[in-house]
N, C-alpha and C positions, 0 to 999 in steps of 0.2 A: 513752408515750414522746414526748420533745417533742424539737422541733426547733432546731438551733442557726442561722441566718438573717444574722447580722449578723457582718461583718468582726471587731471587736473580739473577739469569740468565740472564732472559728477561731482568730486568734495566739493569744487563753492556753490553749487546747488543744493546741497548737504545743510547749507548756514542759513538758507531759508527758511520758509513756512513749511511745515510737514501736515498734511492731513490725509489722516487714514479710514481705509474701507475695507470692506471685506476680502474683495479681490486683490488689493494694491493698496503701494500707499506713495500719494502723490506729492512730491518735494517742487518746489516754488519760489524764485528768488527774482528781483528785478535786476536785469545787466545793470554795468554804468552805461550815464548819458553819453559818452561817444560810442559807446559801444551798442546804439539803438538800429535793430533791424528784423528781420521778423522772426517771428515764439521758436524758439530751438528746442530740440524734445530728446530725452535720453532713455533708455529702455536697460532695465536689469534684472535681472532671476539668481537668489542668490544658492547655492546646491542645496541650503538645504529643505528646498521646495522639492527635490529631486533629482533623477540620473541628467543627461542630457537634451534627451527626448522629449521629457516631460518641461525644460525650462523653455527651451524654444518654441513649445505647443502654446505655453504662458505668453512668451514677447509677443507669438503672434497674433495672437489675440490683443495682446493693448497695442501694438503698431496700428493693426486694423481701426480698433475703436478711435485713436488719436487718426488716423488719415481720415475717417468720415465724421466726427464732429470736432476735432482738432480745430482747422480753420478758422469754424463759426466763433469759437468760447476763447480762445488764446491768443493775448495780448502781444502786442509787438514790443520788442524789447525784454521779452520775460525767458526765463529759462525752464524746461519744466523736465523733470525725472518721473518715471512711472518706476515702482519697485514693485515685481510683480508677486504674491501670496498663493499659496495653493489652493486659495479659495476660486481662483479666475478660473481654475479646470476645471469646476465644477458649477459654476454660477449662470444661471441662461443671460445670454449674449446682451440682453435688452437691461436684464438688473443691472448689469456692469458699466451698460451707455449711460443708465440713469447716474450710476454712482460718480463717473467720470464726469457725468455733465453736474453735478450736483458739487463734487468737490472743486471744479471751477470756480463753478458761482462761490461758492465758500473761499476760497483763495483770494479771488477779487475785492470780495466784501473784509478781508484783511483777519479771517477766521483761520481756526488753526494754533498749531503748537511750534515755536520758535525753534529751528535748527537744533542740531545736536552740540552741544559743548564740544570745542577743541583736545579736550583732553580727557573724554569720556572713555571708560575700557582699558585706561591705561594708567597702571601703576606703579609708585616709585617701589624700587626693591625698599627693603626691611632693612633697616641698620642694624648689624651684629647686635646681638645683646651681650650686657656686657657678660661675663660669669660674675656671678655674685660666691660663692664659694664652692672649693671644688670638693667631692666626697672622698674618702679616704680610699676608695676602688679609682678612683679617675687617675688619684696623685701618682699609683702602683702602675699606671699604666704607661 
C-alpha cells in the first residue's frame, strides 16, 4: 500500500466516490489502466477539527486502521483518501474499523455520492450595477 503525498493527488481523488461516516469521509477513485498498481491511500485533517495535536491524534488513528484492514478490502489500482472528522477522537477504535470496513464494501459495490463539482465554492464576482438614477445628494457630491 503506497501513499498518496502530493496536492495534485488528493483533487483527482476529490472526482471520485465520496462516502461519509462518522468518523471520516472516505473519497474513491479508480487510477487509469497504465497507471495499475497497488491501492495508494492519502490521509487529511482539515483545522477545523482542531489545533495541531488533535489533527495528527485523527490521521493516527485512520493511518492505523488503513495498515491493519487496509490490505484485506482495497483494490489494486484504486486511489483512496481518508478525510478525517472530529468524530474519530471520540469513536471506540472497533466502531471506526466497522465504518472503514463497511464504507469499502460500499465503494466497491459502486455506492456513494459522485465527487465534488470543479467549480464548487467558487464564484464569479457581481457585475457592477448599473446606476439607474442618481439622487439630488449623490449629484452635490
Amino acid at each position: 500500500m503506497l501513499r498518496l503525498k502530493k496536492r495534485s493527488e488528493f483533487l483527482t481523488a476529490a472526482k471520485g466516490v465520496r462516502l461519509s461516516r462518522r468518523g471520516f469521509v472516505l473519497q474513491v477513485l479508480r487510477r487509469k489502466p497504465e497507471d495499475d498498481g497497488p491501492p495508494r491511500v492519502g490521509f487529511t485533517v482539515t483545522k477545523k477539527v482542531g489545533n495541531a495535536v488533535v489533527r495528527n491524534r485523527v490521521k493516527r488513528r485512520l493511518r492505523e486502521i488503513a495498515r491493519l484492514h487496509g490490505s484485506d478490502h482495497m483494490q489494486s489500482g484504486w486511489d483512496y483518501v481518508l478525510i478525517g472528522r472530529i468524530g474519530a477522537l471520540h469513536l471506540p477504535f472497533d466502531a471506526m474499523v466497522a465504518d472503514f470496513k463497511g464504507s469499502l464494501r460500499d465503494a466497491r459495490a459502486g455506492k456513494g455520492t459522485k465527487g465534488r463539482p470543479s467549480g464548487r465554492g467558487r464564484r464569479k464576482p457581481a457585475a457592477d450595477p448599473v446606476p439607474a438614477q442618481m439622487s439630488e445628494a449623490q449629484k452635490t457630491h
